[in-house]
C-alpha positions as CSV (number, residue, x, y, z in Angstrom):
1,X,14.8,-17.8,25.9
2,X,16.7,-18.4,22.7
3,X,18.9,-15.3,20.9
4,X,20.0,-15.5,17.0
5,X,22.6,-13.6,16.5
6,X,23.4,-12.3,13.1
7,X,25.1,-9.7,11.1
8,X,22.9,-6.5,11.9
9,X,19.6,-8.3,13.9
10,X,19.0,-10.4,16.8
11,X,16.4,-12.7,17.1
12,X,14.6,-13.1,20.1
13,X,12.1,-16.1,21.2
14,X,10.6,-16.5,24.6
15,X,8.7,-19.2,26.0
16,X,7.4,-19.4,29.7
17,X,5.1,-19.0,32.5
18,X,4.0,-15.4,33.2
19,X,3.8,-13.9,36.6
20,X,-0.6,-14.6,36.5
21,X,0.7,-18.2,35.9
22,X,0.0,-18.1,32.0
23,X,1.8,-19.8,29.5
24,X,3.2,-17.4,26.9
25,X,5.4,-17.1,23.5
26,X,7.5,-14.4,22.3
27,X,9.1,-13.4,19.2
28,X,11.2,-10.3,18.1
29,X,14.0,-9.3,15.7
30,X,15.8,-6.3,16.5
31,X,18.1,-4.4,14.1
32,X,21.5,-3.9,16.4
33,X,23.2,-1.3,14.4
34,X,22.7,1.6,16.5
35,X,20.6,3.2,14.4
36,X,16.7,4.4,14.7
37,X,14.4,1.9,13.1
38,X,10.8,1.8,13.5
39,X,8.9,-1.0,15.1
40,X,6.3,-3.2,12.7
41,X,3.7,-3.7,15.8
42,X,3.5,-0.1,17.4
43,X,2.8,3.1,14.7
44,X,5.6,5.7,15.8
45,X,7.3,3.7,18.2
46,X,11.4,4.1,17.0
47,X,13.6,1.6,18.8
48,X,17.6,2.1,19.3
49,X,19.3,-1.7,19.6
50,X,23.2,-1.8,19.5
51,X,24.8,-5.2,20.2
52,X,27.9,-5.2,22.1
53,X,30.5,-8.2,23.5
54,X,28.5,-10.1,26.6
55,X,25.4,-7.6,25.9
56,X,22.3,-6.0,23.9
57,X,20.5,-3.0,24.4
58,X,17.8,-1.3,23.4
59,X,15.7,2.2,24.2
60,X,12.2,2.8,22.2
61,X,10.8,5.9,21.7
62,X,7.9,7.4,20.2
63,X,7.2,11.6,19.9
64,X,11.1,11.7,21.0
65,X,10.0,10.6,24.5
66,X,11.3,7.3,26.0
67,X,8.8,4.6,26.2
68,X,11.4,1.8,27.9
69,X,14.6,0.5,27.9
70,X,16.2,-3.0,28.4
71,X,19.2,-4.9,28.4
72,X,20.5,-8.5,28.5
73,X,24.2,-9.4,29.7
74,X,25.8,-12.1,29.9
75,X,28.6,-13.2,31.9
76,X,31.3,-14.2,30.6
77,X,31.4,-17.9,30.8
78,X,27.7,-17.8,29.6
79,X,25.7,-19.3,32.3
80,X,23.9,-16.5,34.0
81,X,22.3,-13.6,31.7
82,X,20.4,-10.8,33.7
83,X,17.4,-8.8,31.7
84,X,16.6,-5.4,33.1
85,X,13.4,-3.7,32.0
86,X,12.0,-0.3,32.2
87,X,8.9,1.6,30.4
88,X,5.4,2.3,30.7
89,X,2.6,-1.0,30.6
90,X,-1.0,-0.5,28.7
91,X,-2.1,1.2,31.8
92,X,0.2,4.2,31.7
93,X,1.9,3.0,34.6
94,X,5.9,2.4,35.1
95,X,7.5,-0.4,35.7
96,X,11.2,-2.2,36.2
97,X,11.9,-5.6,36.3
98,X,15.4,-7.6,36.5
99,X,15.4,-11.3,35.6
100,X,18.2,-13.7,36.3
101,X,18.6,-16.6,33.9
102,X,20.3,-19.6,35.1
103,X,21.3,-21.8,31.5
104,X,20.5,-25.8,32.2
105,X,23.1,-27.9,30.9
């Protein structure tokens, strides 16, 4: 997982092994100003980012109901980052998920 930080968006790229053992890629950019901004991929889907020291988070909606939420933190020496996940998957069901990130140096 790689984060680009700039002045109002963070971009994010993913690369890994999914839990059905399939390789997969991510990319995002997410404005981080704190303000409602709609998403390109998803008609109606408004997503909240605000970057803060050690963390980014984020809560999409879409009809004013919340769809998900997530944030990454980091700790302060930058070797662990945790990612916490909530919303609703393709089947309508919910879901939460909390992955620990080790860095390799």
């Amino acid at each position: 997982m790689r984060f680009e930080i700039l002045e109002t968006e963070v971009r994010i790229d993913y690369e890994g092994i999914n839990a059905s053992g399939q390789h997969e890629t991510s990319s995002q950019t997410l404005n981080v100003d704190g303000e409602p901004h709609s998403h390109p991929a998803v008609a109606g889907l408004i997503v909240v980012s605000r970057l803060r020291p050690y963390s980014l988070e984020s809560t999409a909606t879409k009809d004013g109901a919340v769809l998900g939420d997530g944030s990454y933190s980091v700790s302060e020496n930058g070797d662990i980052m945790t990612a916490r996940i909530r919303g609703i998957d393709a089947s309508g069901r919910t879901f939460e998920q909390t992955i620990v990130f080790d860095r390799a140096h």
